[in-house]
Kinemage of the C-alpha trace (Angstrom):
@kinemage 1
@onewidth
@group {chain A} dominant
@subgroup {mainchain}
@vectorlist {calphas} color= white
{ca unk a 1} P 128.548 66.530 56.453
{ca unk a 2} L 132.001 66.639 56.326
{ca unk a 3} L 134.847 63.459 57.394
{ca unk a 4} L 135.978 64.049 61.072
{ca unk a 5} L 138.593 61.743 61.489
{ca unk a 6} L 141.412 62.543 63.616
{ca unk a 7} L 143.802 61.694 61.099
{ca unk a 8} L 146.475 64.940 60.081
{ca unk a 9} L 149.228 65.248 57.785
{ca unk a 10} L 152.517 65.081 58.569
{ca unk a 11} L 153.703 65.962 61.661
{ca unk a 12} L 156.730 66.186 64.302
{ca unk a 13} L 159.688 63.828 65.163
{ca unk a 14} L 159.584 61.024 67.854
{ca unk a 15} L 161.362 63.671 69.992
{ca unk a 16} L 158.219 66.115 70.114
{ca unk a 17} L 157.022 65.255 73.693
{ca unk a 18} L 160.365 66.558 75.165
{ca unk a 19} L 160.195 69.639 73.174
{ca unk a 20} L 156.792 70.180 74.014
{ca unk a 21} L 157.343 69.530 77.778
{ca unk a 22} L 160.135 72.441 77.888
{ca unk a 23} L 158.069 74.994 75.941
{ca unk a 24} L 155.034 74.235 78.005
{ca unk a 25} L 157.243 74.580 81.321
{ca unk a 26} L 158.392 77.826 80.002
{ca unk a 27} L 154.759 79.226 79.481
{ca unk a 28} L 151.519 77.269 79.987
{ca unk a 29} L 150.242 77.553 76.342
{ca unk a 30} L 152.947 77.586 74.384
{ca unk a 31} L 151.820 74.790 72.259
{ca unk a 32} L 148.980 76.479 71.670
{ca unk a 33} L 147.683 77.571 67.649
{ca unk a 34} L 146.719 81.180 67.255
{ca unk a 35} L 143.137 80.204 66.778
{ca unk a 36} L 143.714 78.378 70.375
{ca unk a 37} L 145.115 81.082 72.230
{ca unk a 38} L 141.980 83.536 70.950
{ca unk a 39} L 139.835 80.903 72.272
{ca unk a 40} L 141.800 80.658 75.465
{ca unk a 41} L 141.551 84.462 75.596
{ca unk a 42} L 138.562 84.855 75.535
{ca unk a 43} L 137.062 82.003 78.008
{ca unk a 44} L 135.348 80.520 75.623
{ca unk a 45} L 134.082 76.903 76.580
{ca unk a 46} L 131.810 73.737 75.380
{ca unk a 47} L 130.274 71.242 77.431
{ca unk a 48} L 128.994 67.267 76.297
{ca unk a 49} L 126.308 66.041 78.733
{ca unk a 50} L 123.758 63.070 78.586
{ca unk a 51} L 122.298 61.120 81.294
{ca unk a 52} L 122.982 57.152 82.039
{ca unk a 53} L 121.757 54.043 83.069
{ca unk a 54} L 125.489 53.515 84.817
{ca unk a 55} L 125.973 54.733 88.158
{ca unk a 56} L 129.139 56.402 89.090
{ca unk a 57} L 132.082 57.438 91.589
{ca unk a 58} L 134.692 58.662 92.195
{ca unk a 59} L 137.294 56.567 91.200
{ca unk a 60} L 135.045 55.729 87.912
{ca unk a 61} L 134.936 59.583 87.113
{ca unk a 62} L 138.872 59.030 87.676
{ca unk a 63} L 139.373 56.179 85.345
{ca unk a 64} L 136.836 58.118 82.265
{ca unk a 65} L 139.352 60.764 82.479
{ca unk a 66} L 142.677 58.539 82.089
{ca unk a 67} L 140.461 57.563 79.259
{ca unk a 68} L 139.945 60.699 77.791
{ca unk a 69} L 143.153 61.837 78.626
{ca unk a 70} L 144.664 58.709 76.590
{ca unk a 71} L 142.571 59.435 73.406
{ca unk a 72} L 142.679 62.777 73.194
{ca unk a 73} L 146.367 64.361 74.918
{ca unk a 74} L 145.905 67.953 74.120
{ca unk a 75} L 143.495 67.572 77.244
{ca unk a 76} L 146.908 67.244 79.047
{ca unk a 77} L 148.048 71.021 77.652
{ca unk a 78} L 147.453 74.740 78.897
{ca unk a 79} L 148.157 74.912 82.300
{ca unk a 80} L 150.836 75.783 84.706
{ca unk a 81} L 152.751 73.015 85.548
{ca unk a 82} L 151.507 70.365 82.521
{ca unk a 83} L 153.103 67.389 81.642
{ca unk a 84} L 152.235 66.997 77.850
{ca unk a 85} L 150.934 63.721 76.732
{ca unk a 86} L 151.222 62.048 80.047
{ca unk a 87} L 148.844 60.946 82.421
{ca unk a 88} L 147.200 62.857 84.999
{ca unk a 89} L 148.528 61.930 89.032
{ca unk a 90} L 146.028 61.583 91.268
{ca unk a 91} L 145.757 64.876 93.157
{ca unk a 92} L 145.211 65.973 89.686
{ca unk a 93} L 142.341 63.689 89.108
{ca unk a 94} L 141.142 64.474 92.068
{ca unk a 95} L 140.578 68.015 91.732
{ca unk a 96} L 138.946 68.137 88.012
{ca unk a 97} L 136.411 65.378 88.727
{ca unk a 98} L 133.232 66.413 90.857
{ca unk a 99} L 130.099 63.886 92.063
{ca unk a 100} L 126.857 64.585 94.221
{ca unk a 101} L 123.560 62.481 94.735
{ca unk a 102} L 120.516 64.146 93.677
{ca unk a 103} L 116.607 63.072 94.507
{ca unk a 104} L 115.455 63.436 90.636
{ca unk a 105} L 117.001 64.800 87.658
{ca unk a 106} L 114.256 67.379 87.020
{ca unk a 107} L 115.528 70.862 85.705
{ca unk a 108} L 118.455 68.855 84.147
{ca unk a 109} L 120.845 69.173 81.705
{ca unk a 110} L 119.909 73.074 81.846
{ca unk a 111} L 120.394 74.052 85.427
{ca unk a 112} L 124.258 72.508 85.051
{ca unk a 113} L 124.891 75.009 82.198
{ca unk a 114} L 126.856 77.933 82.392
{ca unk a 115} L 129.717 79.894 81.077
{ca unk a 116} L 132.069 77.329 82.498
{ca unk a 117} L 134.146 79.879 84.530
{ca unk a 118} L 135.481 77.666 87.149
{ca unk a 119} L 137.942 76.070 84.415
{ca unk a 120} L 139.993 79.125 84.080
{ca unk a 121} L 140.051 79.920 88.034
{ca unk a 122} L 142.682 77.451 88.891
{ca unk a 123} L 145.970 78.369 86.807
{ca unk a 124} L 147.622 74.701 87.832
{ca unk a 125} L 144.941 72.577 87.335
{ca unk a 126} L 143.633 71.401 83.722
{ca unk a 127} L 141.343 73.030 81.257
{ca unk a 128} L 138.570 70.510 81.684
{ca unk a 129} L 136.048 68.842 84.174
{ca unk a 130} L 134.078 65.771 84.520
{ca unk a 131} L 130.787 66.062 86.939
{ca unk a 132} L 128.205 63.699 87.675
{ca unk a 133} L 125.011 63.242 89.892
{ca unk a 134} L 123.907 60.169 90.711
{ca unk a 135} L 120.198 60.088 91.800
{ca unk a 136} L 119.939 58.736 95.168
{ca unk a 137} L 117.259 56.097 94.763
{ca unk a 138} L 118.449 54.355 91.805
{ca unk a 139} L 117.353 54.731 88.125
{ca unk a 140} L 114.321 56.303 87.697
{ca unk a 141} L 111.139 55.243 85.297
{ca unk a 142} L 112.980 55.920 82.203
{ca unk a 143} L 116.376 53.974 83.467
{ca unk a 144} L 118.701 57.095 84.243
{ca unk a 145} L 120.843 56.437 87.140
{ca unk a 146} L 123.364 59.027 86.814
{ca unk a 147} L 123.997 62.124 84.451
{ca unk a 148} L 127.245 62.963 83.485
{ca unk a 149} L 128.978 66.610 82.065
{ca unk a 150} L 132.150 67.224 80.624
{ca unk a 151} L 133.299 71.042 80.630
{ca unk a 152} L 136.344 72.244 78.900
{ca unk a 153} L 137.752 75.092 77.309
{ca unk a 154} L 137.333 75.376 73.457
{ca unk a 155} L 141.020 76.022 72.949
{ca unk a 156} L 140.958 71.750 73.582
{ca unk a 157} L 138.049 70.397 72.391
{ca unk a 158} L 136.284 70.845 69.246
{ca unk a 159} L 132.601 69.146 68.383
{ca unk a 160} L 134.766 66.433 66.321
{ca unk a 161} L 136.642 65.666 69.391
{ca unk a 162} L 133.137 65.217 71.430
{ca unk a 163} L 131.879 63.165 68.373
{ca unk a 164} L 134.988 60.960 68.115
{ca unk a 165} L 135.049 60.634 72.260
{ca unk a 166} L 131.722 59.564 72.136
{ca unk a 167} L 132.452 57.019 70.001
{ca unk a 168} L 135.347 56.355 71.929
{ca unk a 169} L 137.690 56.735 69.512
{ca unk a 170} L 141.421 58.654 69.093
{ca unk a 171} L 140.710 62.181 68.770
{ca unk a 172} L 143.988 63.438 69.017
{ca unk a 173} L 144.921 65.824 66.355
{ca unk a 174} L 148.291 66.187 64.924
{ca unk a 175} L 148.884 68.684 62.090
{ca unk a 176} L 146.038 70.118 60.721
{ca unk a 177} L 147.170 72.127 57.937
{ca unk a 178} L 148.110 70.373 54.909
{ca unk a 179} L 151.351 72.436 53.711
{ca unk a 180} L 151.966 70.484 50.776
{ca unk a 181} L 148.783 72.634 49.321
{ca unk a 182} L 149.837 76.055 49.417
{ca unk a 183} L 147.241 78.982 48.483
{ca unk a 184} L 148.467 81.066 45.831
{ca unk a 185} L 150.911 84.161 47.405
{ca unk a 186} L 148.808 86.710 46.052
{ca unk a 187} L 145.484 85.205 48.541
{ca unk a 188} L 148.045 84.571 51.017
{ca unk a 189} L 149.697 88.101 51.099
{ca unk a 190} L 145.698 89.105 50.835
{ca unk a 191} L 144.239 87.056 53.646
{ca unk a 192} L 147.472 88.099 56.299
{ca unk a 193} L 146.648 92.258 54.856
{ca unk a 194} L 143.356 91.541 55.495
{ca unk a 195} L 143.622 89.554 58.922
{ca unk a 196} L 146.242 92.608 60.170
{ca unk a 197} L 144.123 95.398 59.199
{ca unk a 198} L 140.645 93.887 60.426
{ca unk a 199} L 142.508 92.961 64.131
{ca unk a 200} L 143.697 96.410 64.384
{ca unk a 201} L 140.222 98.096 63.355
{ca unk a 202} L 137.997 95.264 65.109
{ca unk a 203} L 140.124 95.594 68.363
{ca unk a 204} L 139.877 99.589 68.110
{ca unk a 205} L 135.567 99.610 67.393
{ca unk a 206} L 135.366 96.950 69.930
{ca unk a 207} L 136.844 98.855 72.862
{ca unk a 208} L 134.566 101.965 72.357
{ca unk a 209} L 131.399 100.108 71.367
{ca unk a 210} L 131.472 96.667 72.758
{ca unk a 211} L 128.203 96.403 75.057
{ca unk a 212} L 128.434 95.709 78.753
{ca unk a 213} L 128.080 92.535 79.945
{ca unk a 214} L 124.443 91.087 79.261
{ca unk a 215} L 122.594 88.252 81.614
{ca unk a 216} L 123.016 85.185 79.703
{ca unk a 217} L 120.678 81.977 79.584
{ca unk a 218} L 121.167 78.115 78.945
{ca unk a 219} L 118.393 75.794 77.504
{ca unk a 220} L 118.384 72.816 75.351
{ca unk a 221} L 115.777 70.818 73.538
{ca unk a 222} L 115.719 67.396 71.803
{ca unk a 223} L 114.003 66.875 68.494
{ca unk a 224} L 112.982 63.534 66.946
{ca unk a 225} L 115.712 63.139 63.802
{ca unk a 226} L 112.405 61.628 61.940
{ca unk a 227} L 110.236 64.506 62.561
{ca unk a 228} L 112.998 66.773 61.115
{ca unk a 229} L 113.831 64.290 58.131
{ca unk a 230} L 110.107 64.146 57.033
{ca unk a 231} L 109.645 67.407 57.586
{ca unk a 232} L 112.754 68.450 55.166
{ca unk a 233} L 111.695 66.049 52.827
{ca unk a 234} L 108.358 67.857 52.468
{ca unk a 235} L 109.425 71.079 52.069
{ca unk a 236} L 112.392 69.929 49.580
{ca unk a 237} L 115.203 71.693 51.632
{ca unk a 238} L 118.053 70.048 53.717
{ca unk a 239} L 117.625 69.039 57.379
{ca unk a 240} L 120.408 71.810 58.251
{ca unk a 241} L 119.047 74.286 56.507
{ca unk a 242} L 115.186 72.980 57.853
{ca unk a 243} L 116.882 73.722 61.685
{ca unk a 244} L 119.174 76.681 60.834
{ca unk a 245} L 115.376 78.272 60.032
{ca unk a 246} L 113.643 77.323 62.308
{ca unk a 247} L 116.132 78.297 65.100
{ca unk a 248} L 116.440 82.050 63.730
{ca unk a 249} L 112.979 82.279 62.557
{ca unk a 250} L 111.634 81.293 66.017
{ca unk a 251} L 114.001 83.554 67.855
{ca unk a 252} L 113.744 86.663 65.825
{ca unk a 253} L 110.046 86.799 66.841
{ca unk a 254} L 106.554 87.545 64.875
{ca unk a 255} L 105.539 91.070 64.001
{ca unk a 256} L 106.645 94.419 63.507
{ca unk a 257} L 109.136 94.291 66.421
{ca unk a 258} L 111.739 91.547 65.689
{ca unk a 259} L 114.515 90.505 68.379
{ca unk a 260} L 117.430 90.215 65.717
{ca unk a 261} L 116.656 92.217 62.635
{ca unk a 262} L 113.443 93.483 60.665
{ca unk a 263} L 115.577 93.027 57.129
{ca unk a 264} L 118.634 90.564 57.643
{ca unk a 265} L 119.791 88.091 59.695
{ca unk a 266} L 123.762 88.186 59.993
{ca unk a 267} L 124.717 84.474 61.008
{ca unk a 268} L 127.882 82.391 61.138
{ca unk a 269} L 127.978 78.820 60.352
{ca unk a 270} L 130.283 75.956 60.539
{ca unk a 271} L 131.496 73.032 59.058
{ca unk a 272} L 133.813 70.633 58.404
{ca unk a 273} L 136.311 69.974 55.021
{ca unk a 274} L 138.866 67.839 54.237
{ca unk a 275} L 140.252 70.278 51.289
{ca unk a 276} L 142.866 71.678 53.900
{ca unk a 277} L 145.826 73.883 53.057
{ca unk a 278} L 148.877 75.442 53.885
{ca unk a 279} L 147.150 78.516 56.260
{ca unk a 280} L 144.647 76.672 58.154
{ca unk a 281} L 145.329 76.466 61.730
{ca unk a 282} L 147.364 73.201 62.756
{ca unk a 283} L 144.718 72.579 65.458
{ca unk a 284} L 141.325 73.140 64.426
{ca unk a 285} L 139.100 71.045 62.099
{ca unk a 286} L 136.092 73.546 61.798
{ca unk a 287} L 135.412 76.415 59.057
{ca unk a 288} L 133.935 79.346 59.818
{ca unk a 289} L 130.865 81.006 56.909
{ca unk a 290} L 128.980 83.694 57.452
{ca unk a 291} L 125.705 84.029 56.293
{ca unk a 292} L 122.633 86.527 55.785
{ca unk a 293} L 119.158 85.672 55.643
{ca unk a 294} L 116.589 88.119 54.722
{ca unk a 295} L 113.720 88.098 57.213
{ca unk a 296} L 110.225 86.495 55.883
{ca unk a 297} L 107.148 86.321 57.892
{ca unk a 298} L 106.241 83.429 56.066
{ca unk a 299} L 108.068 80.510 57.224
{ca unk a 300} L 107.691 78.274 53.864
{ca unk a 301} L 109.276 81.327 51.836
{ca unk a 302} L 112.209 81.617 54.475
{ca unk a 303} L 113.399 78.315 54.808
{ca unk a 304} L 113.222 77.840 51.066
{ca unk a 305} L 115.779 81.144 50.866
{ca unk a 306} L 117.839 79.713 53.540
{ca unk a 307} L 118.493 76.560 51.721
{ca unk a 308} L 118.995 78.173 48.551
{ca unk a 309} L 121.515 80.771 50.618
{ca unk a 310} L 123.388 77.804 52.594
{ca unk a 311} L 123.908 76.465 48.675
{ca unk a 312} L 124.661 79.306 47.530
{ca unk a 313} L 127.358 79.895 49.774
{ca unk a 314} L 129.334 76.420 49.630
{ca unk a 315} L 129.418 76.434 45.967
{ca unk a 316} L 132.056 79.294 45.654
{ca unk a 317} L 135.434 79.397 47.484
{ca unk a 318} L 134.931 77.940 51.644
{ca unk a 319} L 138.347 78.624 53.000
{ca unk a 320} L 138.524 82.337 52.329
{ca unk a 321} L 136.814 83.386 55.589
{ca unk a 322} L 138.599 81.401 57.590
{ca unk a 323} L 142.018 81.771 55.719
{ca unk a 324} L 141.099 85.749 56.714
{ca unk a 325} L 139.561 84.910 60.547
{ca unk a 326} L 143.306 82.749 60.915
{ca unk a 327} L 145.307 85.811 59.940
{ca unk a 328} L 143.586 88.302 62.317
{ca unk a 329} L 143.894 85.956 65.139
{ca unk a 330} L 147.590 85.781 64.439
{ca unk a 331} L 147.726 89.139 64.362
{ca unk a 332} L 145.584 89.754 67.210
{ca unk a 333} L 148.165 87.347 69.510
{ca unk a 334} L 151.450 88.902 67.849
{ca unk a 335} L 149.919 92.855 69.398
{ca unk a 336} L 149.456 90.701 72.751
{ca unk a 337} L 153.013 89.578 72.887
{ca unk a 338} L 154.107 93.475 72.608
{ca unk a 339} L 151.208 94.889 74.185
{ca unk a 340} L 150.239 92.994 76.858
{ca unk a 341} L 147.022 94.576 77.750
{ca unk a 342} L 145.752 94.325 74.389
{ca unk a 343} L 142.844 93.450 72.972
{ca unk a 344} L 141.824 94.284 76.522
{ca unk a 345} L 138.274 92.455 78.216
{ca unk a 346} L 135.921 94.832 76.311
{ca unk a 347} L 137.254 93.753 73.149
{ca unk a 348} L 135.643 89.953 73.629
{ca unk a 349} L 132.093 90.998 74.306
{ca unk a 350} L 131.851 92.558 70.732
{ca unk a 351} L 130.192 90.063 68.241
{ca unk a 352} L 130.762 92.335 64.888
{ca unk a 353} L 127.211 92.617 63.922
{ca unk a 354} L 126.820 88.810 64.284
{ca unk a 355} L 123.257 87.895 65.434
{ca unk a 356} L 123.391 84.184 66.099
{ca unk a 357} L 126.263 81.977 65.192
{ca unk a 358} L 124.788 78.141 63.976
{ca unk a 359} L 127.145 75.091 64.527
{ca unk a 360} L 126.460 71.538 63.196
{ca unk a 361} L 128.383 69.202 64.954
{ca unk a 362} L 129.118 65.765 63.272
{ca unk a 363} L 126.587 63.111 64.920
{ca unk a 364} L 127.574 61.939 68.074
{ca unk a 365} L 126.956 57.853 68.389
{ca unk a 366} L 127.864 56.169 71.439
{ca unk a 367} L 129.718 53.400 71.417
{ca unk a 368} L 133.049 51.668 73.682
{ca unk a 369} L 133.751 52.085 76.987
{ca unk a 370} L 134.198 55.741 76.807
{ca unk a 371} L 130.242 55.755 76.703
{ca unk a 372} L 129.085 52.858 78.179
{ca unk a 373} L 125.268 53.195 79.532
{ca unk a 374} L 124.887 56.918 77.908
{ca unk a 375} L 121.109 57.499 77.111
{ca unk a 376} L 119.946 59.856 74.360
{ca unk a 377} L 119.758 62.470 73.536
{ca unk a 378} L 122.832 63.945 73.781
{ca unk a 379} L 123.722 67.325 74.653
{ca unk a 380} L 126.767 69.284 73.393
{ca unk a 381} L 127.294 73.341 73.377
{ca unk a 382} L 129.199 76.399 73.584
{ca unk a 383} L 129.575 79.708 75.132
{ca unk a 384} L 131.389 82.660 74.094
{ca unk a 385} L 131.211 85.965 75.400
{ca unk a 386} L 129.675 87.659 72.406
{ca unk a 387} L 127.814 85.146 70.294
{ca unk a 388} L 124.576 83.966 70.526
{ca unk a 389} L 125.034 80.202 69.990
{ca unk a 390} L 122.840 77.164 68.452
{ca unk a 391} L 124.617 74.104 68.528
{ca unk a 392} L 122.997 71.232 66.645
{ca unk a 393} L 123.883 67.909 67.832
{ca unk a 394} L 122.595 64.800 66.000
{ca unk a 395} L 122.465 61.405 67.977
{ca unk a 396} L 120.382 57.900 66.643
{ca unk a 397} L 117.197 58.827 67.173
{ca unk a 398} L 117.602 62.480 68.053
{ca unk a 399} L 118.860 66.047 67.463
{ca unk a 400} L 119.282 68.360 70.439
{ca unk a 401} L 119.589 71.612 70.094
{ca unk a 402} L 121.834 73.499 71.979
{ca unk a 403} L 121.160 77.586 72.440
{ca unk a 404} L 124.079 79.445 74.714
{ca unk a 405} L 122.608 83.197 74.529
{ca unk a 406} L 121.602 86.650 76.183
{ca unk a 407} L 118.708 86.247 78.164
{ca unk a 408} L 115.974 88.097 76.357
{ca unk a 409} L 116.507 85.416 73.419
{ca unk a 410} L 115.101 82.284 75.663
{ca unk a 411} L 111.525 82.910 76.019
{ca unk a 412} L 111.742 82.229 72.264
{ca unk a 413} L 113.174 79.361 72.168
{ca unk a 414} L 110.485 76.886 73.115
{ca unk a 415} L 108.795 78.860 70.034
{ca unk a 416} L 111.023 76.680 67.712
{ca unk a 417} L 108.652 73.397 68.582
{ca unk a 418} L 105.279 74.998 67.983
{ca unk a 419} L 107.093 76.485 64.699
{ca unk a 420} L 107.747 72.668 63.825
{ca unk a 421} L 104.442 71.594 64.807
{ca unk a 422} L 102.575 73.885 62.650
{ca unk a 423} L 105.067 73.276 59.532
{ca unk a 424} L 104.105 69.716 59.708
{ca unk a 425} L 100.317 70.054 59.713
{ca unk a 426} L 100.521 72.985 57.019
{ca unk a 427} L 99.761 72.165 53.542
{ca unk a 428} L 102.599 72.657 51.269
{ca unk a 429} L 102.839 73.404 47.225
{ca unk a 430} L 105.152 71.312 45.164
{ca unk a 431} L 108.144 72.139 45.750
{ca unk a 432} L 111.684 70.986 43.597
{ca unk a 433} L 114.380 69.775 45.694
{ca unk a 434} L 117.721 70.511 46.904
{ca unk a 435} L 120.314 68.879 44.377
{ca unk a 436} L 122.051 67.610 46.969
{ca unk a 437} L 119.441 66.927 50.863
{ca unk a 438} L 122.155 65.650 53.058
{ca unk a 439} L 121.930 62.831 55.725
{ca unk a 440} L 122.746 63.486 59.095
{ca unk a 441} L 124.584 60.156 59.103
């Protein structure tokens, strides 16, 4: 696992807040990268939850979010009427924060999931909102008082911001890119070819092929981090690429009928790196990978090619992909600008022949006022309109995991713990290890 500090390289004058106050008033997301504006576009958003042994109300919802506001000011950006970098008036605070009593907190943090559409309703009112339920009678057995969900659009918050937040530390971001290190012209000229003629071609297959809108389905579960350490210790792979198999493995199904793929599953991975250059996006932290991992029956056999796949992979050239993915979105925003009604709706609900896209957020620790009386595990996701999400977040003691996905995927799920189960009572040959069996720190 990568660094995820907010630090960036250098950046704007003192006089920035002015200039980004009158390009905000003249349209709402101005400020925003080209790889925020395609998230903007298309709705995506991610969520942190976790239950408490703190109570809340109103005005204590109202004071987390001058908080949150104060470490991480791009929460102040993207809407009509934003005052960049400054704090939120009341009516505004007001409006984004949400609380209700409950009689238990069975059912939860699933039944609050959801696509998050509510956040893009309002035009004037931020891209984010804080909601909590407060059980009526007082903590319950296990000392939860309250649970507590944060819901914003992706174009804001990244799973770095959410680990930094939770640790209640500065997440704001700065420049991203680093354009001291420029990429050689002829990858540049390369990557922006590739990124223009992939938008145009992507936008026109999406239109005529992208499928209608499926029913979608939440669900999270929480894993021990020891089970999964001992249990990638025996099998001499790394925890991520222990969980990246046993997520896919689990959903694709036993048997001759397989819910992905009978040959190859096509998956898209992130991470973090601090080897930044001159065309990543000023905003973003993450890398995009993709991935494909031949289908096994055996599970032994096909976490053992996973690891040696995920290896594979980050041993050649990392920022290519994303270099590319940068360019198209750029181009994909400069058609907009002419042609309005481009990429149109259909075009978002086409994943590309992705089946599942796997993100490993850095571990989430909480700690400072931001967090006070948080419980784990901790819960942090995603939803986009075409990708069938994971989202692997690693706490103390635990790792939830996160799955944002068409409906026919979920009766799987649960299939992921009886998958672990009988991995850890199975007998196991000798097996050499990874070079290199990363900590979730």
């Amino acid at each position: 696992m990568k660094s995820f500090s907010s630090s960036s390289f250098a950046g704007q004058p003192d006089d920035a807040l002015v200039l980004a106050q009158q390009a905000v008033s003249a349209h709402p997301q101005a400020l925003f990268t080209d790889f925020q504006w395609f998230l903007y576009e298309a709705r995506d958003s991610v969520f942190f939850t976790a239950f408490s042994a703190r109570s809340y109300d109103k005005e204590g919802l109202g004071n987390m979010v001058a908080e949150m506001v104060a470490l991480a000011p791009q929460l102040t950006h993207g809407f009509v009427g934003a005052q960049p970098g400054q704090p939120f008036p009341k009516h505004l605070l007001d409006a984004i924060t949400s609380l209700e009593e409950v009689d238990d907190f069975d059912g939860y943090p699933d039944k609050w999931l959801g696509k998050s559409d509510d956040i893009f309703a309002r035009p004037d009112l931020p891209l984010f909102r804080v909601m909590a339920a407060v059980r009526r009678d007082g903590p319950d057995e296990a000392g939860r008082a309250a649970i507590l969900q944060v819901r914003s659009s992706h174009a804001l918050l990244e799973g770095s911001d959410s680990a930094l937040l939770t640790r209640s530390q500065v997440a704001a971001h700065g420049a991203q890119s680093d354009k001291s290190h420029k990429l050689p012209w002829r990858q540049r000229l390369g990557s922006a070819l590739k990124g223009g003629l992939s938008a145009i071609i992507y936008m026109a297959i999406a239109n005529l092929l992208a499928p209608k809108d499926q029913p979608w389905g939440f669900k999270t579960l929480a894993v021990e981090r020891h089970r999964l350490r001992q249990l990638a210790n025996k099998l001499g792979v790394r925890q991520r690429s222990l969980m990246f198999a046993l997520v896919t493995h689990a959903l694709n199904g036993e048997g001759q009928k397989k819910h992905m793929s009978g040959k190859t599953i096509a998956a898209a991975y992130t991470m973090l790196d601090n080897r930044r250059n001159s065309a990543d996006d000023d905003f973003f932290r993450v890398r995009a990978l993709e991935a494909k991992f031949a289908v096994s029956e055996d599970f032994l056999d096909y976490v053992r090619m996973v690891d040696d796949t995920v290896a594979g992979i980050e041993q050649k050239d990392i920022t290519s992909f994303q270099v590319m993915m940068n360019a198209m979105f750029k181009a994909l925003r400069g058609i907009n600008r002419v042609l309005p009604f481009l990429p149109g709706r259909r075009f978002w609900r086409f994943n590309g022949g992705v089946d599942i896209v796997l993100t490993l957020v850095p571990p989430h620790r909480t700690y400072g006022p931001m967090t006070h009386g948080m419980m784990e595990p901790l819960f942090c996701g995603a939803w986009h309109p075409a990708a069938n999400i994971c989202t692997f977040c690693p706490g103390r003691d635990f790792v939830t995991f996160n799955f944002s996905m068409e409906q026919r995927h979920l009766a799987n799920v649960d299939k992921v713990l009886v998958l672990l189960e009988d991995m850890e009572k199975r007998e196991v040959p000798p097996h050499r290890m990874t070079p290199s069996v990363e900590r979730l720190h």
